[in-house]
C-alpha positions as CSV (number, residue, x, y, z in Angstrom):
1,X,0.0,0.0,0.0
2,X,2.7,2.3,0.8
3,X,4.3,2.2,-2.8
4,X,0.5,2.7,-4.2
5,X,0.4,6.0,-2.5
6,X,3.5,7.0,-3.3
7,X,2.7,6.8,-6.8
8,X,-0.1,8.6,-6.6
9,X,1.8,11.5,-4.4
10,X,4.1,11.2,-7.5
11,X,1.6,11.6,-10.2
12,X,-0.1,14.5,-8.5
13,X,3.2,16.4,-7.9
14,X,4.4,16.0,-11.1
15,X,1.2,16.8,-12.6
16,X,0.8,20.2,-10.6
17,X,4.6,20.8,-10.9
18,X,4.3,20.8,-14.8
19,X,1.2,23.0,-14.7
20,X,2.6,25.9,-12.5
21,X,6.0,25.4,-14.3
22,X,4.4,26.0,-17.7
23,X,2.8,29.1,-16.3
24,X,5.9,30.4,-15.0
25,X,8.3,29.7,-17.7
26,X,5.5,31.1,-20.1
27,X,4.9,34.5,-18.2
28,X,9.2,34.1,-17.8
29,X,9.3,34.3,-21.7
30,X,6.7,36.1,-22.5
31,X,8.0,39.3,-20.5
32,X,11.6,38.8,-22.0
33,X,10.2,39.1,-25.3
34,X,8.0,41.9,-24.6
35,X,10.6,43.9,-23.1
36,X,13.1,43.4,-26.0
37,X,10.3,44.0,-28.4
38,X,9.0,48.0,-27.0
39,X,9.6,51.1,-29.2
40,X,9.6,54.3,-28.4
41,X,6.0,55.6,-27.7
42,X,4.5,57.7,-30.6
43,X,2.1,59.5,-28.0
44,X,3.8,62.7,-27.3
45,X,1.9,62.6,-24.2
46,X,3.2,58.9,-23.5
47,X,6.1,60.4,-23.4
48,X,5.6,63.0,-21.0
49,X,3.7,60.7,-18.5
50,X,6.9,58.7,-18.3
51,X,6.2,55.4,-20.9
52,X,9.2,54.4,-21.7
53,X,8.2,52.0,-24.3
54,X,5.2,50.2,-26.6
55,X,4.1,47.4,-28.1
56,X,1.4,46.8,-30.9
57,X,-0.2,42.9,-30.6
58,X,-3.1,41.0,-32.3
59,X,-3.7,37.2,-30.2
60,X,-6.6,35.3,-30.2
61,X,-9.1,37.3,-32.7
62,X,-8.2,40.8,-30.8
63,X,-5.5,43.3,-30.4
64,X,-3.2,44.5,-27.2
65,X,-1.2,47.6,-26.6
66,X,1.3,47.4,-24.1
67,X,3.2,50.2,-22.1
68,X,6.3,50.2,-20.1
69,X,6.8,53.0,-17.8
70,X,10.2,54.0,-17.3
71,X,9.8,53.8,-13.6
72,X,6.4,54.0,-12.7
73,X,2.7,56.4,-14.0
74,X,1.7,59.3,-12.1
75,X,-0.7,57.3,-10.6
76,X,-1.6,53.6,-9.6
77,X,-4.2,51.7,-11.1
78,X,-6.7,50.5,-9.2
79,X,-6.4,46.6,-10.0
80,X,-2.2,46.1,-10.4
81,X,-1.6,42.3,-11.4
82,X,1.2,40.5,-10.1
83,X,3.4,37.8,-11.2
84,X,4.7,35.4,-8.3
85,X,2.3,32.5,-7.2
86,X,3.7,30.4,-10.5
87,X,7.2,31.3,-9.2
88,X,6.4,30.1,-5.6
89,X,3.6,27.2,-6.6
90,X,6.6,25.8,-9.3
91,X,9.3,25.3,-6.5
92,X,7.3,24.3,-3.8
93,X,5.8,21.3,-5.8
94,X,9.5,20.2,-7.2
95,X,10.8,20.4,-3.4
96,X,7.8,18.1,-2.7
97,X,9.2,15.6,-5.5
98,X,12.6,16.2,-4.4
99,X,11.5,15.5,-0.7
100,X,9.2,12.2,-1.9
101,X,11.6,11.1,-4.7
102,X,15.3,11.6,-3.6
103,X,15.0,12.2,0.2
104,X,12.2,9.8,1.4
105,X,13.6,7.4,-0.9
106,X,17.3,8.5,-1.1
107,X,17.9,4.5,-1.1
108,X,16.7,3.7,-4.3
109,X,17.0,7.4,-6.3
110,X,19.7,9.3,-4.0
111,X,22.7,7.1,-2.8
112,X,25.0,5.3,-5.1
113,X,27.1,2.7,-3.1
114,X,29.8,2.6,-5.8
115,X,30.3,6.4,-6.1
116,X,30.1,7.3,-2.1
117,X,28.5,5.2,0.5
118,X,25.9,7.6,2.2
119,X,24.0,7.5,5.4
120,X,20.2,8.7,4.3
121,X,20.6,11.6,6.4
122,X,23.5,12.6,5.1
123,X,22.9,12.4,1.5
124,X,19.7,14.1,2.5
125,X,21.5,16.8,4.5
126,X,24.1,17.4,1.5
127,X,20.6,17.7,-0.7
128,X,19.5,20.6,1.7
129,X,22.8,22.3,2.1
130,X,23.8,22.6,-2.0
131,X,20.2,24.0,-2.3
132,X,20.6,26.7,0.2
133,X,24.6,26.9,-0.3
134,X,23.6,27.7,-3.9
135,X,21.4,30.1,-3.6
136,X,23.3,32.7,-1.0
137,X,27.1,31.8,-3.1
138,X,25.0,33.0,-6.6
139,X,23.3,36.0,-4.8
140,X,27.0,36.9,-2.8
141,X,28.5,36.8,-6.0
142,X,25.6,39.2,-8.0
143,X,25.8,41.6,-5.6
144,X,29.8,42.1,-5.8
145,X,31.6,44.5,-7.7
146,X,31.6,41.2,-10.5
147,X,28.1,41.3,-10.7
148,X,28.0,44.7,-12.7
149,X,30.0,43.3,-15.3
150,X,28.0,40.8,-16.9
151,X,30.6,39.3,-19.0
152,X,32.6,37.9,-16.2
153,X,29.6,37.4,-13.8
154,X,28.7,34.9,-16.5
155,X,32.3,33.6,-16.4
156,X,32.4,33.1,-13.1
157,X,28.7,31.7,-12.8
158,X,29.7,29.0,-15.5
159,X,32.6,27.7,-13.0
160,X,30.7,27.9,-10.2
161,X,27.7,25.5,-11.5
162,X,30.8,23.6,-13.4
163,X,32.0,23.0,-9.8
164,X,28.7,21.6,-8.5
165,X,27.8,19.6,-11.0
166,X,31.1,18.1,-10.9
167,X,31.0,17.4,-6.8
168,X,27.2,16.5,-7.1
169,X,28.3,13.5,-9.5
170,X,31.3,12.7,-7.2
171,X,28.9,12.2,-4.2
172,X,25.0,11.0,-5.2
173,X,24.2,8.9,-7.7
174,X,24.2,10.2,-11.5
175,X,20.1,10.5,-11.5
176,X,20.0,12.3,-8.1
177,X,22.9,14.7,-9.0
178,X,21.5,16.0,-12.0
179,X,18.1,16.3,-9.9
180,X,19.9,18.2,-7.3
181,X,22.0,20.3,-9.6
182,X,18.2,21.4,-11.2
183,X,16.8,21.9,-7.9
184,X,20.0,24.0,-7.1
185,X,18.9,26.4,-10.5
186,X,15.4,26.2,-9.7
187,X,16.1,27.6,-6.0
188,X,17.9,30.4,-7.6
189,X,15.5,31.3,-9.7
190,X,12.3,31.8,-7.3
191,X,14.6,32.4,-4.8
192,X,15.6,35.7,-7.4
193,X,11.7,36.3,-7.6
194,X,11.4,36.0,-3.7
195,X,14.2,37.7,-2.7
196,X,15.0,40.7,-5.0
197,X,12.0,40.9,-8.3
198,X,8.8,40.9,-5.9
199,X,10.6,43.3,-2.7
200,X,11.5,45.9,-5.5
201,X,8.0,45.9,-6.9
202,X,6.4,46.0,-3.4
203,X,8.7,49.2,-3.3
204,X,8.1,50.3,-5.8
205,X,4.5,50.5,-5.5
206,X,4.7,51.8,-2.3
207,X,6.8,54.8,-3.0
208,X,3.9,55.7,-5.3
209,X,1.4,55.4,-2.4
210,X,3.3,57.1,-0.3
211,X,4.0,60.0,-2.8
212,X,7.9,59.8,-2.5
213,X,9.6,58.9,-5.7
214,X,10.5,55.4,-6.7
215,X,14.2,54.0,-6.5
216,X,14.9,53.0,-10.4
217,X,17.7,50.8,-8.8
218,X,15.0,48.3,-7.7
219,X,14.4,48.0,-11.8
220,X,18.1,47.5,-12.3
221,X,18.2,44.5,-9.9
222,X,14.9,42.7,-11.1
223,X,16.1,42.9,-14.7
224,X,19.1,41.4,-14.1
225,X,18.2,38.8,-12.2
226,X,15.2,38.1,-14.4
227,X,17.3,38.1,-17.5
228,X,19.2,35.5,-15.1
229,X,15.9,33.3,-14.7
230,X,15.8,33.0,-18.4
231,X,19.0,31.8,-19.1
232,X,18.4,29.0,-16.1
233,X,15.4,28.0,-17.8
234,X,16.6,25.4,-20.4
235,X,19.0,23.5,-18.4
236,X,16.3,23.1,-15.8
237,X,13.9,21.4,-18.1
238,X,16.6,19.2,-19.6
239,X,17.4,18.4,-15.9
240,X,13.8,17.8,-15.7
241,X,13.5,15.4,-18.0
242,X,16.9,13.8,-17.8
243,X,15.6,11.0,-15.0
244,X,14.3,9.1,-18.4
245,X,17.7,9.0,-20.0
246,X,20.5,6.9,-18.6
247,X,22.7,7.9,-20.8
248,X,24.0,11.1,-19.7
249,X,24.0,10.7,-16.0
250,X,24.9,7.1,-16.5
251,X,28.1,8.0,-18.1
252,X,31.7,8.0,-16.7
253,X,31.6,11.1,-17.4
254,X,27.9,12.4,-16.3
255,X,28.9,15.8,-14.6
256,X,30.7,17.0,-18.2
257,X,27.8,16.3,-20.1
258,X,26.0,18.1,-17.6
259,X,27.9,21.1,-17.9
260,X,27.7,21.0,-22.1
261,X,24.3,20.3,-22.5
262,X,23.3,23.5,-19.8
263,X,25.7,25.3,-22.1
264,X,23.9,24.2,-25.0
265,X,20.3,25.3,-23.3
266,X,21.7,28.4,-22.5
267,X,23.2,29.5,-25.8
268,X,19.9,28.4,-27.3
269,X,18.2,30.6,-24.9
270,X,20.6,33.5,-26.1
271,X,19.3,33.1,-29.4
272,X,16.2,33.5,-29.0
273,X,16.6,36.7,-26.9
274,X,19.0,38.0,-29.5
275,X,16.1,37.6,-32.3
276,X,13.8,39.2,-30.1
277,X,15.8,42.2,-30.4
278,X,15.8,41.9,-34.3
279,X,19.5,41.0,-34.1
280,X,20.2,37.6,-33.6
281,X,23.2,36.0,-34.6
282,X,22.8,31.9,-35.5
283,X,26.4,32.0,-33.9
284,X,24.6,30.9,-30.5
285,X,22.4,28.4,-32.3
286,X,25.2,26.6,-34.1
287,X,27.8,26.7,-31.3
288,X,25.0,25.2,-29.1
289,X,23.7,22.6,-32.4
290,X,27.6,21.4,-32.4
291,X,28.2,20.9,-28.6
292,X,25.1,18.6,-28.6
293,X,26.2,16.5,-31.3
294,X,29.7,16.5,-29.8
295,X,28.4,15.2,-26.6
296,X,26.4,12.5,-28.8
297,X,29.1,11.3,-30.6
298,X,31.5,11.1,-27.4
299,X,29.2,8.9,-25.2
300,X,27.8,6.8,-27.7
301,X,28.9,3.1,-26.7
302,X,31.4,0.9,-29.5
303,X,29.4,-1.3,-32.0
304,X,30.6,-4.6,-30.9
305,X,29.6,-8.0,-32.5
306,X,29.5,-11.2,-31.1
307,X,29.3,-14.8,-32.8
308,X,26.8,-17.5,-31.3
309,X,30.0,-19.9,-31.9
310,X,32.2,-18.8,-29.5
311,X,35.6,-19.1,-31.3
312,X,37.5,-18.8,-28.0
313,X,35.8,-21.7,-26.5
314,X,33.7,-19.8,-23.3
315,X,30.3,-20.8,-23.2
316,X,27.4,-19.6,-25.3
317,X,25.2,-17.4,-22.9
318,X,21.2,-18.9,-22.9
319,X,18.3,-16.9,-22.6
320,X,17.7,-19.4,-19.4
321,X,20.8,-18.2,-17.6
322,X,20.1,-14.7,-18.6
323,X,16.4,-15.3,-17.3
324,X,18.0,-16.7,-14.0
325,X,20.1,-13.4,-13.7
326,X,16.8,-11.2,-14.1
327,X,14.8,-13.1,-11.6
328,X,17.8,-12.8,-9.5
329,X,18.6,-9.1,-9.7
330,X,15.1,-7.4,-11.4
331,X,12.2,-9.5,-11.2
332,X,11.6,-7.9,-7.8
333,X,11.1,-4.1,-9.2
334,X,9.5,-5.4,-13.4
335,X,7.3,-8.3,-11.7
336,X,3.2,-7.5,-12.3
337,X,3.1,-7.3,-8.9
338,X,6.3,-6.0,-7.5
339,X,7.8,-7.2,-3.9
340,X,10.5,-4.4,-3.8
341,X,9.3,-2.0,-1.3
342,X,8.3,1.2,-2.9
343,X,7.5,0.2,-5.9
344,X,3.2,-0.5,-6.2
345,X,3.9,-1.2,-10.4
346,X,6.6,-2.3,-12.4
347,X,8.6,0.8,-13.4
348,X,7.5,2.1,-16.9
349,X,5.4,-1.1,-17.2
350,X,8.2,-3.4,-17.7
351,X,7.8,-6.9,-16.5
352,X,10.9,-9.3,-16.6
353,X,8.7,-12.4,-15.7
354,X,9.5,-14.8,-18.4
355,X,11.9,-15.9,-20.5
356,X,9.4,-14.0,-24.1
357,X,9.5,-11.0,-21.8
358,X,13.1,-10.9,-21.4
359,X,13.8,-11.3,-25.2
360,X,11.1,-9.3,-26.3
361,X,12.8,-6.6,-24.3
362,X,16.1,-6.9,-24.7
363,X,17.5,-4.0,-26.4
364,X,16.2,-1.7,-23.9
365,X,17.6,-4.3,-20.9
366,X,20.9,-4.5,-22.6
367,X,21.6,-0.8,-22.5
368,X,20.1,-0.2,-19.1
369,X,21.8,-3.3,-17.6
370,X,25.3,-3.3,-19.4
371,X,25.9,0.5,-21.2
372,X,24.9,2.8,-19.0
373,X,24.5,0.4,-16.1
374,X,21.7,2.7,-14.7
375,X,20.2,-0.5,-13.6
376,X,19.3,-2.2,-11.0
377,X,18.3,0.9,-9.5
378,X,20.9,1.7,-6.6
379,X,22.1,-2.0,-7.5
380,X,20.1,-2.8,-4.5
381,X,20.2,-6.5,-5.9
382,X,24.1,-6.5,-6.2
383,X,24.1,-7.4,-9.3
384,X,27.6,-8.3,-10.5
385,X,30.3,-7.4,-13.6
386,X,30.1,-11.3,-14.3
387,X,26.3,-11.0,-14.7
388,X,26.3,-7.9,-16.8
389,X,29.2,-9.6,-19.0
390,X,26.6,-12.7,-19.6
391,X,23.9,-10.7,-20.3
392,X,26.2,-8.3,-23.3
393,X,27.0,-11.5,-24.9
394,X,23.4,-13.1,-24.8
395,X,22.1,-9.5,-26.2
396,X,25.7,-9.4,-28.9
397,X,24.9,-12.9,-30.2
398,X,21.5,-11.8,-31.4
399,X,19.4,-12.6,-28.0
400,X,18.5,-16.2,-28.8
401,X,15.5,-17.8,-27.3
402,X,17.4,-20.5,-26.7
């Protein structure tokens, strides 16, 4: 019962995370674009009441005008709308996945006995402290004299994320580093909204009220650190969806790929910001287009081929010894009716049961089991090198029924 409602948990948190995060991201990007899309106001007395900038839009069957004061109109409107419960809504739900996921069950999705051997509460603890850590080293740095040259802030951000991806992957397992790196950037980014966007508004607005006039500073900080936010966004959803492929955090070499590909998110990010402007470059586009493909070709695994006659005289591998391995090491998580704890299903429907299920599936068992080795999950089963070997043969030698 208590994997049932965990899945459940799961489903809704995911489900509510995705929602809120689509809201966010959109508003995210749809202010970015509106801000590098204003012209200068044709109303003379725009002008003079302090617009700073206009746009001209047709959506949905009607057309908007939007105005951007330069600080703030002469007077408030009655109904102001703010932007912040997507913000808030998006990171509390991830924390509640991270908390469900990596924390409750740090055994399974956390702690990797062949990278570090972890305590739960500490792997947990770490969890907590690169979240918060994160957060106060970004912010520390943002608000030194480094943080008004944007060229080397960016420098110096990319070594500091290079650095925690890199100890993340030397401590949890590949899956839960990459979650923990994400949720690092995501913390960052509402924490920015939290922190410095919304107080400056507030200010803002209340400098109006009050009749005193408005500190454009607070305008200065919020853009930078929502131009920030945008630039975060893409490696977050690649972190997001990155649980589903073994092949990057599976890797020798998980934390470098992790590094390239939230290069590759960013400079597509900076593209698309650039051709907002009406001056965009592909330069960004390719550079990013190329690291990708680098990153392809570097970690894709050696076509190897095996013969069924084994011209060195070891044993031919049956699909009865490699059935014997997966009762042995997988049948307990990919059964119909699991007996791992946690587990209330077979993970992505996968049942290892019989010796048709095991062939049927054995592409996608080979390069779990034996490439990237993502599997078993935490090796909770122990699983062994001379196992994997006899299950790369089986699979090399055309995974014979027999």
């Amino acid at each position: 019962m208590e994997g049932y409602i965990l899945e459940w948990l799961s489903l809704l948190g995911r489900w509510v995370h995705l929602v809120t995060g689509i809201a966010w991201i959109g508003a995210s990007f749809y202010f970015v674009w509106l801000d590098n899309h204003l012209e200068t106001p044709k109303s003379a007395a725009d002008i003079d009441s302090g617009v700073g900038g206009e746009i001209w839009s047709v959506h949905g069957g009607g057309f908007y005008h939007a105005q951007k004061y330069k600080v703030a109109p002469p007077v408030l409107p009655d109904n102001l709308h703010w932007f912040k419960w997507e913000a808030y809504t998006t990171w509390i739900t991830g924390m509640f996945l991270i908390a469900l996921l990596y924390w409750y069950q740090a055994e399974f999705y956390l702690i990797d006995p062949s990278v570090m051997a972890l305590s739960k509460p500490v792997a947990v603890g770490i969890g907590m402290l690169v979240l918060i850590i994160g957060w106060i080293a970004y912010d520390q740095i943002c608000k030194s004299p480094i943080g008004t040259q944007e060229s080397k802030l960016s420098a110096v951000m990319l070594i500091f994320v290079s650095l925690v991806a890199w100890g993340l992957c030397q401590v949890f397992s590949g899956r839960g580093a990459y979650l923990h790196y994400g949720a690092m950037l995501g913390t960052i980014m509402v924490a920015n909204v939290f922190f410095v966007i919304m107080p400056g508004q507030r200010d803002l607005v209340a400098a109006k009220s009050e009749g005193r006039t408005p500190d454009p500073m607070h305008g200065v900080r919020a853009k930078q650190r929502s131009v920030h936010n945008t630039y975060f966004t893409l490696p977050v959803l690649f972190v997001m969806i990155s649980n589903h492929y073994a092949m990057t955090w599976g890797h020798e070499y998980n934390w470098l790929i992790l590094i390239g590909l939230s290069i590759a998110g960013a400079l597509i990010r900076v593209y698309f910001v650039q051709r907002h402007h009406g001056k965009q470059t592909p330069i960004p586009l390719v550079i990013a287009a190329l690291l990708i493909m680098a990153i392809a070709a570097a970690i894709a695994p050696e076509p190897r081929i095996v013969s069924t006659a084994n011209t060195e005289g070891a044993a031919v591998v049956s699909a009865a010894e490699v059935q014997s391995i997966m009762e042995a090491r997988c049948v307990s998580c990919h059964a119909k009716a699991p007996t791992q704890a946690g587990f209330s299903a077979p993970p992505k429907g996968m049942v290892f049961e019989t010796i048709e299920d095991t062939v049927r599936q054995a592409q996608i068992i080979h390069q779990q089991v034996v490439v990237t080795r993502a599997m078993p999950i935490g090796n909770l089963t122990q699983i062994t090198d001379e196992e994997r070997a006899a299950i790369d043969q089986w699979f090399l030698s055309g995974a014979p029924r027999e």
